[in-house]
ZAVOKE-875513 format. One record per residue (C-alpha): x, y, z; residue number from 1. Coordinates in steps of 0.5 Angstrom, whole numbers, plus 2048, in hexadecimal, padded with zeros to 3 digits. Each point is the difference from the previous one (the first is absolute). Layout:
<atoms>
<atom <X, Y, Z>, NUM> ...
</atoms>
This chain:
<atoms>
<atom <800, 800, 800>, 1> <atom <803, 807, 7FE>, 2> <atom <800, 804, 806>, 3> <atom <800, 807, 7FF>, 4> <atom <7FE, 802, 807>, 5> <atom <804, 7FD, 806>, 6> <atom <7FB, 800, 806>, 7> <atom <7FE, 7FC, 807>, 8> <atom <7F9, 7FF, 7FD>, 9> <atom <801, 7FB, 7FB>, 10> <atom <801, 7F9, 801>, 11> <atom <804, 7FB, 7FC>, 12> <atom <7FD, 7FA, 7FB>, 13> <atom <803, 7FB, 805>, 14> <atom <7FF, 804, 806>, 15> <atom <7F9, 801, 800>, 16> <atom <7FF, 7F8, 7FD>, 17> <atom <803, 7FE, 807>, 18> <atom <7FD, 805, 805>, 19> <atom <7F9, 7FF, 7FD>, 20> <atom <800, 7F8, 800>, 21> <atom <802, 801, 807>, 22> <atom <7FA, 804, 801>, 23> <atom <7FC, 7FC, 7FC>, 24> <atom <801, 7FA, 805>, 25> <atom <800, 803, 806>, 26> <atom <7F9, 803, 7FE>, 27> <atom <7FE, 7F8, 7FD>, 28> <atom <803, 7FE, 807>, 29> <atom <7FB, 806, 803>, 30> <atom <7FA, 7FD, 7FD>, 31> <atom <801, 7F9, 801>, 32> <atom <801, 801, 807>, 33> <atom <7FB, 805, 801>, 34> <atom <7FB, 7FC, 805>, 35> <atom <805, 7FE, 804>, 36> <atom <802, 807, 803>, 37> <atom <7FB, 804, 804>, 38> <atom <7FB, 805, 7FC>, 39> <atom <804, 806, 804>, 40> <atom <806, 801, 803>, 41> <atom <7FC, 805, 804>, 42> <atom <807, 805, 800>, 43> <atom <7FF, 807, 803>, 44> <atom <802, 807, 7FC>, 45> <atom <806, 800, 805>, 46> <atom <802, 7F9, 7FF>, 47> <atom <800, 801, 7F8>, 48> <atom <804, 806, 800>, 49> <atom <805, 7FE, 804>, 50> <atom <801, 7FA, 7FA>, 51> <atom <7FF, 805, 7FA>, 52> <atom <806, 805, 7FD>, 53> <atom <800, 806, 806>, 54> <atom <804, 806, 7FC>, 55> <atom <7FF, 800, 7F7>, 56> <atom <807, 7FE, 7FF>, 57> <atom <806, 804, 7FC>, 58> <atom <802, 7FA, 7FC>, 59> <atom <7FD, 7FB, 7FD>, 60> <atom <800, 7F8, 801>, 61> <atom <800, 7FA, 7FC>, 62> <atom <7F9, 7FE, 7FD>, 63> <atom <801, 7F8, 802>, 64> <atom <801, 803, 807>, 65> <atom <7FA, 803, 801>, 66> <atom <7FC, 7FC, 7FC>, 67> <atom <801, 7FB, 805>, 68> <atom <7FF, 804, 806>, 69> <atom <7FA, 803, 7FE>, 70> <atom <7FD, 7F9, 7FF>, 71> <atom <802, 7FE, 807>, 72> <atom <7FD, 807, 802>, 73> <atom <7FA, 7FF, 7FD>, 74> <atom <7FE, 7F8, 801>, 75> <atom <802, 800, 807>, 76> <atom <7FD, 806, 802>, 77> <atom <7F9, 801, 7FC>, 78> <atom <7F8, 7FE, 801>, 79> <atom <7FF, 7FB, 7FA>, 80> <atom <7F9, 800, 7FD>, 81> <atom <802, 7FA, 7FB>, 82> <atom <800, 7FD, 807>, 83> <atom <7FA, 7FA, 801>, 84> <atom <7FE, 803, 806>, 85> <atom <800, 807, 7FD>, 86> <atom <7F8, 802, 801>, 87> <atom <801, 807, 801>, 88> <atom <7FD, 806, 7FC>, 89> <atom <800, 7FF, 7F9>, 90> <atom <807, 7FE, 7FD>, 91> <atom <801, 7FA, 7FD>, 92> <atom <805, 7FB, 7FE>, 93> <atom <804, 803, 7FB>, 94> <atom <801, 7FB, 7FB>, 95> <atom <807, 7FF, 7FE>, 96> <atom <7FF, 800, 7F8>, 97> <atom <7FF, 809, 803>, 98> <atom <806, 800, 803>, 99> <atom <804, 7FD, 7FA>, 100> <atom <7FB, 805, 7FC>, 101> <atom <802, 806, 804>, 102> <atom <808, 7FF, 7FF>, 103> <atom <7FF, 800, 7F9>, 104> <atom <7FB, 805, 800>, 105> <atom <806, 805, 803>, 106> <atom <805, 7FD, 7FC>, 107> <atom <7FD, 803, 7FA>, 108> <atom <7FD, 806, 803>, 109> <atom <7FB, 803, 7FC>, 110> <atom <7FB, 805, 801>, 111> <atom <7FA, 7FE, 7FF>, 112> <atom <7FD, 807, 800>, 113> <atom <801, 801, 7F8>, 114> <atom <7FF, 7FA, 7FB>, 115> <atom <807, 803, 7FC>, 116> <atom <804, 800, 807>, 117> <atom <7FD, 7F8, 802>, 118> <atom <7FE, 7FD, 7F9>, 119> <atom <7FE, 7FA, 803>, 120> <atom <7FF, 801, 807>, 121> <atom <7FB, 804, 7FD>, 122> <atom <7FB, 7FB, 7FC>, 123> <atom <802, 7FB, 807>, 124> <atom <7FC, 805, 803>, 125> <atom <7FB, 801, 7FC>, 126> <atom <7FF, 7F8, 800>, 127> <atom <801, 7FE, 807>, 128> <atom <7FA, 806, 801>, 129> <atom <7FB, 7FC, 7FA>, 130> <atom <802, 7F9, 804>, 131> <atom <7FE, 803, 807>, 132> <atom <7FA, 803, 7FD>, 133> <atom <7FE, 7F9, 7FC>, 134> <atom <802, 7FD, 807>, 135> <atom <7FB, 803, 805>, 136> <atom <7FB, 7FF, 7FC>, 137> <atom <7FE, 806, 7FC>, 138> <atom <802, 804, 7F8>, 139> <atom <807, 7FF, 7FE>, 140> <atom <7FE, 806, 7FD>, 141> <atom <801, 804, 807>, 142> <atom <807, 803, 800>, 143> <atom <804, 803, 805>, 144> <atom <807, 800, 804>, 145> <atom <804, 7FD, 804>, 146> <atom <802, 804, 807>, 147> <atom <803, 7FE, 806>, 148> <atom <7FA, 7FE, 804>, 149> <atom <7F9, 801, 803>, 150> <atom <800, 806, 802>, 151> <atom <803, 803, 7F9>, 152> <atom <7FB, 7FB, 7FD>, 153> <atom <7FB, 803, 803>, 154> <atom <803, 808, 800>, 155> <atom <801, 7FF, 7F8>, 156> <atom <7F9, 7FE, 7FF>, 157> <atom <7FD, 806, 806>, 158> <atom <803, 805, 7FC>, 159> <atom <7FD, 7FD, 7F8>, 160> <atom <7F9, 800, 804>, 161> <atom <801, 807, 802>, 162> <atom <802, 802, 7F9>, 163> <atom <7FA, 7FD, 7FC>, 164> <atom <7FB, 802, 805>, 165> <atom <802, 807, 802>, 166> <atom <7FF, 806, 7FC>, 167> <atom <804, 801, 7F9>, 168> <atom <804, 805, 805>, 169> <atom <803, 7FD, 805>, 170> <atom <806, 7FE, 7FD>, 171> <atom <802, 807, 7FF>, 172> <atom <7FC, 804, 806>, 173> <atom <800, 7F9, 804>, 174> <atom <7FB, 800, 807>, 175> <atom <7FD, 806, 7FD>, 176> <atom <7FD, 7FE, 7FB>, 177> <atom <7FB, 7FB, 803>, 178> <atom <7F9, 803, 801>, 179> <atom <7FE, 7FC, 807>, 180> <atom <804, 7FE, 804>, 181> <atom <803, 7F9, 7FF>, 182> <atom <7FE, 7F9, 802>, 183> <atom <803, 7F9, 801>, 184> <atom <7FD, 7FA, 801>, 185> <atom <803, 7FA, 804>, 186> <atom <7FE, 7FA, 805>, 187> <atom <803, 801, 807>, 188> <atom <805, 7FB, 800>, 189> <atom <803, 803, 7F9>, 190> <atom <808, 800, 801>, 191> <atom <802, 807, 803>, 192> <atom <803, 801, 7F8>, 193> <atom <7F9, 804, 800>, 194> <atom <802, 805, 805>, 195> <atom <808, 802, 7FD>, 196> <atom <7FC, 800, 7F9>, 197> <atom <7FB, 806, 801>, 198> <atom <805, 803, 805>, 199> <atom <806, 800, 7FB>, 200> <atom <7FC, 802, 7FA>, 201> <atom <7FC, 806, 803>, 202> <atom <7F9, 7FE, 802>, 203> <atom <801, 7FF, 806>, 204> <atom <7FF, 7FB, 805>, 205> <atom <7F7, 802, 801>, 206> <atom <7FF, 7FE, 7F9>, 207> <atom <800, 7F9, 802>, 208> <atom <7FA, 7FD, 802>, 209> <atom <801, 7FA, 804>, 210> <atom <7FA, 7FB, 7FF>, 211> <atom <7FF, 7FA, 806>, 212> <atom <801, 7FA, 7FE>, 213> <atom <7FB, 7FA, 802>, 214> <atom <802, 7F9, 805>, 215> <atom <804, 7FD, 7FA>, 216> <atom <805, 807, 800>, 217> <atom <7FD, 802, 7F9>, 218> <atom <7FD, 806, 7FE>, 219> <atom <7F9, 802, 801>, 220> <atom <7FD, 803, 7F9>, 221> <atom <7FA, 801, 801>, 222> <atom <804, 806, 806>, 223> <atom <804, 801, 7FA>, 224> <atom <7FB, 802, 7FB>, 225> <atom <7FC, 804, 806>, 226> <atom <807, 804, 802>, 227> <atom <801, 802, 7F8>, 228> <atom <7F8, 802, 800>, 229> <atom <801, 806, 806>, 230> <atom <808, 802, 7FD>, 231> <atom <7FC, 801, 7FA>, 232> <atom <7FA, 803, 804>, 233> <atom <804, 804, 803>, 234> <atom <804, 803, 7FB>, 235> <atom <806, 7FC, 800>, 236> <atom <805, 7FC, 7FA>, 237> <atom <800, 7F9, 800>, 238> <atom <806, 7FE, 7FC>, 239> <atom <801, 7F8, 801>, 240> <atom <7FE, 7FA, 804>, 241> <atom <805, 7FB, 803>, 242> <atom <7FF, 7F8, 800>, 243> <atom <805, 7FC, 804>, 244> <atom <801, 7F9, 7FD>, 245> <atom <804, 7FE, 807>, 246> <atom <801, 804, 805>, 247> <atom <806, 7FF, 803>, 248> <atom <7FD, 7FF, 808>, 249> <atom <7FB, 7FA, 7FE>, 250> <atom <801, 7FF, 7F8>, 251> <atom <7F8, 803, 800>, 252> <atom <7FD, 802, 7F9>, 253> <atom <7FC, 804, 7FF>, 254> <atom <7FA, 800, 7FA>, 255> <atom <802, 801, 7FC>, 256> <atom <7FB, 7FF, 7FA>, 257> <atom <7FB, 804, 804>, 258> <atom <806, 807, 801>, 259> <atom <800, 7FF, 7F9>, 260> <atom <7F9, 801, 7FF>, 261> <atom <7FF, 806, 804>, 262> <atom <808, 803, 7FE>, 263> <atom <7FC, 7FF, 7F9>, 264> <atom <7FA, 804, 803>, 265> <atom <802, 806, 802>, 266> <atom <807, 800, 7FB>, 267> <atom <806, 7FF, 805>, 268> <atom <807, 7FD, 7FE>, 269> <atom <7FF, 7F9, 803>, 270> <atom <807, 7FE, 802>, 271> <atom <801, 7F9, 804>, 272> <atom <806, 7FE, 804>, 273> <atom <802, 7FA, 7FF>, 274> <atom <807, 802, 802>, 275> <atom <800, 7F8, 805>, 276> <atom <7FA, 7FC, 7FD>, 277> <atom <7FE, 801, 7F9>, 278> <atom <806, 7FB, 7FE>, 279> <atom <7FB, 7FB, 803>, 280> <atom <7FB, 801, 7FA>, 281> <atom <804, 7FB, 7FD>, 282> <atom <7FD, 7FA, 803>, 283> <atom <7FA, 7FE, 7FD>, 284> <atom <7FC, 7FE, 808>, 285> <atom <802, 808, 801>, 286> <atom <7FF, 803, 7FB>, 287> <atom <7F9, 802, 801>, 288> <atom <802, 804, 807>, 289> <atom <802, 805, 7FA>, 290> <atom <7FA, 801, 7FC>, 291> <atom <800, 806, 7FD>, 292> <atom <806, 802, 800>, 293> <atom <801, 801, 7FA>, 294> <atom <7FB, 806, 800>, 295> <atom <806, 804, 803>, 296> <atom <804, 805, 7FD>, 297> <atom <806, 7FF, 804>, 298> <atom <802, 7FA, 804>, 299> <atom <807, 801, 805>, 300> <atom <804, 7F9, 800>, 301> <atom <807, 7FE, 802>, 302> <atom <804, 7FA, 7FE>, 303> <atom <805, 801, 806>, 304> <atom <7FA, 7FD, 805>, 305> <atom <7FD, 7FA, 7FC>, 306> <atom <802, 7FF, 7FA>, 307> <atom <807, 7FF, 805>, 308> <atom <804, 805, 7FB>, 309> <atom <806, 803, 805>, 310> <atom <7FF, 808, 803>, 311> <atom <7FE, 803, 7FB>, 312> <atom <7FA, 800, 7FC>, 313> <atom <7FA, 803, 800>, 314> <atom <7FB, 801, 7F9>, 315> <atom <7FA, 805, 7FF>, 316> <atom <7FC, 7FD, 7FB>, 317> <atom <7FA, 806, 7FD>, 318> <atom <7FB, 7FE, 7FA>, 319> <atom <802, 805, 7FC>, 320> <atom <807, 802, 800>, 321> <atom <7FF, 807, 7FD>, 322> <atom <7FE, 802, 807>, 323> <atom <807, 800, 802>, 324> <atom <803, 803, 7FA>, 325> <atom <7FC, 805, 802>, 326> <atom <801, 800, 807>, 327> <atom <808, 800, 7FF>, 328> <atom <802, 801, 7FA>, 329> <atom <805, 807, 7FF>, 330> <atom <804, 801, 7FA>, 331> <atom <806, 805, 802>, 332> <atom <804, 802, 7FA>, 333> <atom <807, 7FC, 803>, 334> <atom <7FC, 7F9, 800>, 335> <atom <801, 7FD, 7F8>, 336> <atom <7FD, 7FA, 801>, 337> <atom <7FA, 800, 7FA>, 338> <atom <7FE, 7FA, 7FB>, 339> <atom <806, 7FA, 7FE>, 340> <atom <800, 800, 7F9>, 341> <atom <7F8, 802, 7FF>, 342> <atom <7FE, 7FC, 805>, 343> <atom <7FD, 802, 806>, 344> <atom <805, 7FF, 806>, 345> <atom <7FC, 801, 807>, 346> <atom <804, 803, 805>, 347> <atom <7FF, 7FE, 806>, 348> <atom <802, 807, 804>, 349> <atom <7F9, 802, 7FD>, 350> <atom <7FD, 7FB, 804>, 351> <atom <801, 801, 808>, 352> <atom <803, 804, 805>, 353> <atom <807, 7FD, 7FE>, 354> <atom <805, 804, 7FB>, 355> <atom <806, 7FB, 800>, 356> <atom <7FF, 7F9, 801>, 357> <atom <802, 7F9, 803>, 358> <atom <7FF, 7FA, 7FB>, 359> <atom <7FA, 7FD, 806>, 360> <atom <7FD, 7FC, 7FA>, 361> <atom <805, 7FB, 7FE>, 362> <atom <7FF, 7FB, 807>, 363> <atom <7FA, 801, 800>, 364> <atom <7FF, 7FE, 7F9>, 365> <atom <805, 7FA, 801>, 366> <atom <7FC, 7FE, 805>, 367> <atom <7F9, 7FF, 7FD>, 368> <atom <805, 7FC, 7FA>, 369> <atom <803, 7FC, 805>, 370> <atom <7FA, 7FE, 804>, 371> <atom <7FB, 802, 7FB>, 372> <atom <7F8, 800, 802>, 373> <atom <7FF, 7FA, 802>, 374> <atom <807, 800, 804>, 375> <atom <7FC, 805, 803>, 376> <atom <7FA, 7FF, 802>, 377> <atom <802, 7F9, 803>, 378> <atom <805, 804, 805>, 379> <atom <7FA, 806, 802>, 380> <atom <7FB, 7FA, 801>, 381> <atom <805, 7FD, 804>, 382> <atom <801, 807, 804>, 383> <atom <7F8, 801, 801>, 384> <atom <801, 7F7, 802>, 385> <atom <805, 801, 805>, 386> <atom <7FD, 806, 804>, 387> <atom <7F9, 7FD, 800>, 388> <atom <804, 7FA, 804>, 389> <atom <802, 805, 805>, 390> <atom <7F9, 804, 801>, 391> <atom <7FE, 7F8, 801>, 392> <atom <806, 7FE, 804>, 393> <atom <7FE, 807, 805>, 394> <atom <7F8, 7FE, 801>, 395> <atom <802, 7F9, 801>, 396> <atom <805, 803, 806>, 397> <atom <7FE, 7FF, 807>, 398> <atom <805, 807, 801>, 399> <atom <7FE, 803, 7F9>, 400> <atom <7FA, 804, 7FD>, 401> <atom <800, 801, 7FA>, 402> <atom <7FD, 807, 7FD>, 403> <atom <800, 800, 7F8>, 404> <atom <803, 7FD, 7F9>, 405> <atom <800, 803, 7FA>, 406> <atom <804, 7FF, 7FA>, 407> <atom <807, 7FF, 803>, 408> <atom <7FF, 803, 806>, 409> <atom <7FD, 7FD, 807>, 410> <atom <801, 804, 807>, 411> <atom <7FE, 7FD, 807>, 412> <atom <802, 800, 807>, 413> <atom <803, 7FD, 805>, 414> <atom <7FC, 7FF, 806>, 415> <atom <802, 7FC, 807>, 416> <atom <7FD, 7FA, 802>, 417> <atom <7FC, 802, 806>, 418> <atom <7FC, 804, 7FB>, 419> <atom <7FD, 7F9, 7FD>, 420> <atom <7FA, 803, 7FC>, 421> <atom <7FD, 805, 804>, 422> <atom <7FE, 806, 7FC>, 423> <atom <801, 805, 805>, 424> <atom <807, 801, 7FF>, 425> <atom <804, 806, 803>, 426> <atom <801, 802, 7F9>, 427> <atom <805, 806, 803>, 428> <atom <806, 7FB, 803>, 429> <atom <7FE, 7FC, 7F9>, 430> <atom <803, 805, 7FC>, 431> <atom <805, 802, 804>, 432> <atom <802, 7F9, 801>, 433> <atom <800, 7FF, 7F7>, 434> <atom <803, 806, 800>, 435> <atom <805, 7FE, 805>, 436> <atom <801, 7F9, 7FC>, 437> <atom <800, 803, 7FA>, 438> <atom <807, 804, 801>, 439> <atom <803, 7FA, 804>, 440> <atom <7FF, 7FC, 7FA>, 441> <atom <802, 805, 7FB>, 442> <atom <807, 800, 804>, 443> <atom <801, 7FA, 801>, 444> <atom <802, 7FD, 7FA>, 445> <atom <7FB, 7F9, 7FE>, 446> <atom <7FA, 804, 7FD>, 447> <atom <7FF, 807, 7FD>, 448> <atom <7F8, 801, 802>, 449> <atom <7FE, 807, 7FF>, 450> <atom <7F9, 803, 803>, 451> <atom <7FA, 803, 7FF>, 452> <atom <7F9, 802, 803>, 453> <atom <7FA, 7FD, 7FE>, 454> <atom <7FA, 801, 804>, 455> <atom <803, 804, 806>, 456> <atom <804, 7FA, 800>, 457> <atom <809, 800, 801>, 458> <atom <802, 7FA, 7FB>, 459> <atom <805, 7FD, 7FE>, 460> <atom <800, 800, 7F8>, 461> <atom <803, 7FB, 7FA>, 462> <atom <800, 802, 7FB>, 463> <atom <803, 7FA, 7FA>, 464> <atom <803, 802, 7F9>, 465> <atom <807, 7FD, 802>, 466> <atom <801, 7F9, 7FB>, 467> <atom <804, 7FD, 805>, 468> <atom <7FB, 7FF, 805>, 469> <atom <7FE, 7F9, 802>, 470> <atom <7FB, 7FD, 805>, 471> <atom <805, 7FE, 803>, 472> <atom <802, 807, 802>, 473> <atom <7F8, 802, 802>, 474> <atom <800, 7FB, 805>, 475> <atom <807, 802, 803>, 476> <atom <7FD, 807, 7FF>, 477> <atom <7FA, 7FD, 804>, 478> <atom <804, 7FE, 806>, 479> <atom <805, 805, 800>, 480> <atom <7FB, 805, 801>, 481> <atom <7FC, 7FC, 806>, 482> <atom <807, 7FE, 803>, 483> <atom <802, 808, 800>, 484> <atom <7F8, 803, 802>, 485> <atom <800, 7FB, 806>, 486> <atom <807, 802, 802>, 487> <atom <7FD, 808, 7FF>, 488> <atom <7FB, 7FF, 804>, 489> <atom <803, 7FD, 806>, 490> <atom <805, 805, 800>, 491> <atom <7FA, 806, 800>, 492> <atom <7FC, 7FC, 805>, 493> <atom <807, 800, 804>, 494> <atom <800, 808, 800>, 495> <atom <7FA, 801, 803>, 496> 
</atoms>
């Protein structure tokens, strides 16, 4: 090779062979052993920073030397949610084909903000977004953008909703345009992404309308329309609906045929985030949980939670893509991106928030090829299986309650035994037990639970979107939550 620079950020043929068939054994080795370390080393921010560089360092050091520190650094002192027993929060399994997919996508570096600086990146992206489409269910005909993850997924659509339903004038006099004042329409439990969207791009926090959900968590539509009827009565703008297709306490979802209807009656941008739960439309027993979706004028999903795609991809899907053109697009005078050689080129910094970048789409693409549908549908199923099994495993427990299963997601409680089936618990020490329980296990290191509130109740909650779970690794997790509730409970019995 010709060197016409000498610099200490080039790495020999040779060398980077070497260093990186070492890396890639470590990280074959990593995932190979992955269940038989703990979910988390639980390492406090001290703990970590007396391992990591204190001072950036006046001179350089070998790129084979620090890649071996690093990966010590990073398997011996991480949370790992390719773990079996990782059931907290929504981030899956990564699957290894992402993690070679994000290599190579960084060797090559595109991006993929114009189809001239990413000529191929760009129609991967372009057909990983008709592959989601026609995997959940809905028109390959709906475009969209890979984005980082939810709550980009969701900004990116909030920001098409506003733009198609609000005056001509808002791009250039923005909140001023708007005759009334503007409304959004959402169940209780949707994830808080709401809030930062109508914060951030200038409506407020009071333009939304939190509408009560039902005994099931989801959506009471017929308060929807009623809340809608008196906005408009009262002068006010109603600009969009949001449907949950999962939420990410319990896994509900909401009608999602009926919200289209009334988005229908009224003209209201009817968005859906399935951002967790859409990619189970893919299995046909579950498919009519999500009828209507394809009513939606935009749907929110990411790959990075149960299409098992490394952190980090999210995708907003919207029925006509024109109305993010509209939306995004700008076309300053330093921006040569036109046509390639008369066809049309789509430029996909017309299309979100982002100018430059990252090649998001390639493991997710690769991804969908290596399992394909079926793959797919096989492993989601599996997923909603095994958590199925824990909410049975819970009821059947002498020591557990069982609260709710949807999709992948089951919450339930540990109660102590003297409780037997007395319903007149003393729900205040019961929360403050779970929440207690809850802590102690996620330091613990055998099982990573997360929590939510159901019914006024503190729970612990699995949620399985994690390919390497087992049975075997739900019945441990039943035991392992028993053995440490009983251990919690007696030690706060003990301190009264």
């Amino acid at each position: 090779m010709n060197k016409i620079r000498n610099n200490p950020i080039e790495i020999e043929k040779e060398e980077f062979r070497r260093i990186g068939y070492q890396l890639i054994d470590d990280i074959s080795g990593f995932i190979s052993s992955i269940d038989a370390k703990p979910v988390t080393y639980n390492r406090s921010p001290s703990q970590i920073q007396q391992k990591i560089a204190a001072t950036l360092p006046k001179n350089g050091s070998p790129a084979g030397e620090l890649l071996t520190k690093t990966t010590e650094l990073l398997i011996n002192n991480s949370l790992f949610n390719g773990h079996p027993r990782f059931l907290g929060y929504i981030t899956s399994s990564a699957t290894p084909i992402g993690a070679l997919a994000d290599l190579l996508a960084a060797a090559v570096n595109p991006n993929v903000g114009a189809h001239i600086l990413s000529p191929v990146a760009t129609e991967i992206e372009k057909q990983t977004i008709k592959w989601l489409a026609e995997f959940i269910g809905v028109s390959p005909k709906y475009g969209g953008v890979l984005v980082s993850g939810g709550n980009m997924a969701n900004f990116t659509a909030f920001l098409a909703a506003i733009t198609a339903k609000a005056p001509k004038a808002y791009k250039t006099k923005g909140v001023r345009s708007l005759t009334g004042n503007p409304a959004v329409y959402c169940a209780k439990s949707t994830h808080a992404w709401i809030e930062k969207a109508a914060i951030l791009f200038g409506l407020g926090s009071d333009a939304i309308r939190w509408i009560p959900c039902d005994s099931a968590n989801s959506m009471k539509t017929t308060a929807l329309e009623e809340k809608i009827e008196e906005d408009l009565n009262n002068g006010c703008l109603p600009i969009m609906v949001v449907g949950t297709a999962g939420d990410v306490s319990t896994g509900a979802i909401d009608d999602l045929t009926e919200i289209g209807k009334i988005c229908q009656t009224y003209d209201l941008w009817y968005h859906i985030d399935g951002a967790y739960g859409v990619p189970a439309a893919v299995v046909p027993q579950y498919r009519g949980l999500f009828n209507g979706m394809e009513q939606a004028d935009s749907i929110a999903l990411d790959p990075h939670k149960w299409l098992y795609s490394p952190l980090e991809a999210g995708c907003t899907l919207v029925k006509d893509p024109k109305h993010l053109t509209d939306t995004f697009s700008s076309h300053p005078e330093y921006y040569n991106f036109g046509s390639e050689e008369g066809e049309f080129a789509q430029n996909f910094y017309e299309y979100g928030l982002q100018n430059s970048r990252g090649f998001r789409a390639l493991k997710v693409w690769l991804g969908l090829q290596q399992m394909g549908r079926n793959g797919y549908e096989k492993l989601i199923r599996e997923d909603i299986q095994l958590a199925e099994l824990l909410y049975m495993l819970a009821d059947e427990h002498p020591q557990l309650q069982a609260v709710s299963q949807n999709l992948s997601i089951t919450t339930f409680r540990y109660v102590p035994e003297e409780y037997g089936s007395d319903d007149n618990f003393d729900e205040v020490y019961l929360n403050s037990l779970n929440e207690t329980l809850v802590h102690a296990l996620q330091r613990g290191g055998e099982v990573f639970l997360s929590n939510a509130i159901v019914d006024q109740k503190y729970c612990l909650r699995g949620c399985i979107v994690n390919f390497r779970t087992s049975e075997k690794d739900i019945r441990d997790i039943i035991e392992i939550v028993v053995r440490e509730g009983r251990k919690m409970h007696l030690n706060l019995q003990n301190k009264k």
